[in-house]
N, C-alpha and C positions, 0 to 999 in steps of 0.2 A: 586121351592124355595118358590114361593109364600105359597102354601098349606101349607111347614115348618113354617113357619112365623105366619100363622092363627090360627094350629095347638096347635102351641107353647105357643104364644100369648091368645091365645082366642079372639082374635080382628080380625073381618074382614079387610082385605086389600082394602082400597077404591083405591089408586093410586100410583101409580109405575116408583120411579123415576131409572134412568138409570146412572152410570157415571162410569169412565174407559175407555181407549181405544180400549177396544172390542167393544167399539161401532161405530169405526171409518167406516167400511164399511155401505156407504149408507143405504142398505137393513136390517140389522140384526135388528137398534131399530123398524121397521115398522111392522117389520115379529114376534118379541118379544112382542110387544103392540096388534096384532092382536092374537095370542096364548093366550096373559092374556085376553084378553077383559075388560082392566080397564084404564082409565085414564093414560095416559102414559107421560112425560116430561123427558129432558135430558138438561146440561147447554149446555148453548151456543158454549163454547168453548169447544172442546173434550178434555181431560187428565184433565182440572182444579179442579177437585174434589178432586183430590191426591192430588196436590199441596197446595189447599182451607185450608187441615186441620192444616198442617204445619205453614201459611202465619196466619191462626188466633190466634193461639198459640202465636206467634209475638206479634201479635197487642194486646194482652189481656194482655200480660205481660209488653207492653210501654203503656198500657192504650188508646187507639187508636179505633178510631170506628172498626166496621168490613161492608163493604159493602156489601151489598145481590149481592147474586149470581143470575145471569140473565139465565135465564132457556127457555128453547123452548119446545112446545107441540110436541109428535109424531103423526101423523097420522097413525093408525095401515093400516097393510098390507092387504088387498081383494083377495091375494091369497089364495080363499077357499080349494085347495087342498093341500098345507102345511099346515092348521091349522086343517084339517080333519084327514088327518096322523097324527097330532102331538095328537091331541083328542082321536086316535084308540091307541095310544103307550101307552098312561096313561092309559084306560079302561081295558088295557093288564097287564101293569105294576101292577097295582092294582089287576088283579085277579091276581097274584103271591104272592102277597107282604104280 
């Protein structure tokens, strides 16, 4: 998704933020930040993103501040052999593609 984004954009992707409850399992945003090799953050609270955009819409229309969203850094993942596999699948995908 990234590469889509750069692609698309013509903008390099400096940092990667994460939100949704696919990120509820411990492992997946460490293992997702260690594959990008970029900057990674996720809010605090998991599922709040969805709700974030609904809840501003609110405030914007009663005139109401909006409070920033509290965000935590990831630590990517040091299992180099998921991130080495996941580096052979794109080198593969690409010679096809």
């Amino acid at each position: 998704f990234v590469d889509i984004v750069q692609k698309t954009s013509g903008e390099p992707v400096s940092e990667l933020v994460l939100s949704g409850n696919g990120f509820l399992h411990p492992t997946l945003a460490p293992l997702l930040a260690g594959i990008a090799g970029l900057p990674t953050c996720k809010p605090s609270i998991p599922g709040i993103a969805s709700l974030r955009g609904a809840g501003i819409c609110c405030l914007r229309a009663l005139h109401q501040p909006i409070p920033p969203l509290e965000m935590v850094d990831v630590s990517p993942s040091t299992n180099l052999g998921v991130i080495d596999r996941y580096h052979k699948y794109r080198r593969l995908r690409n010679a096809t593609v």
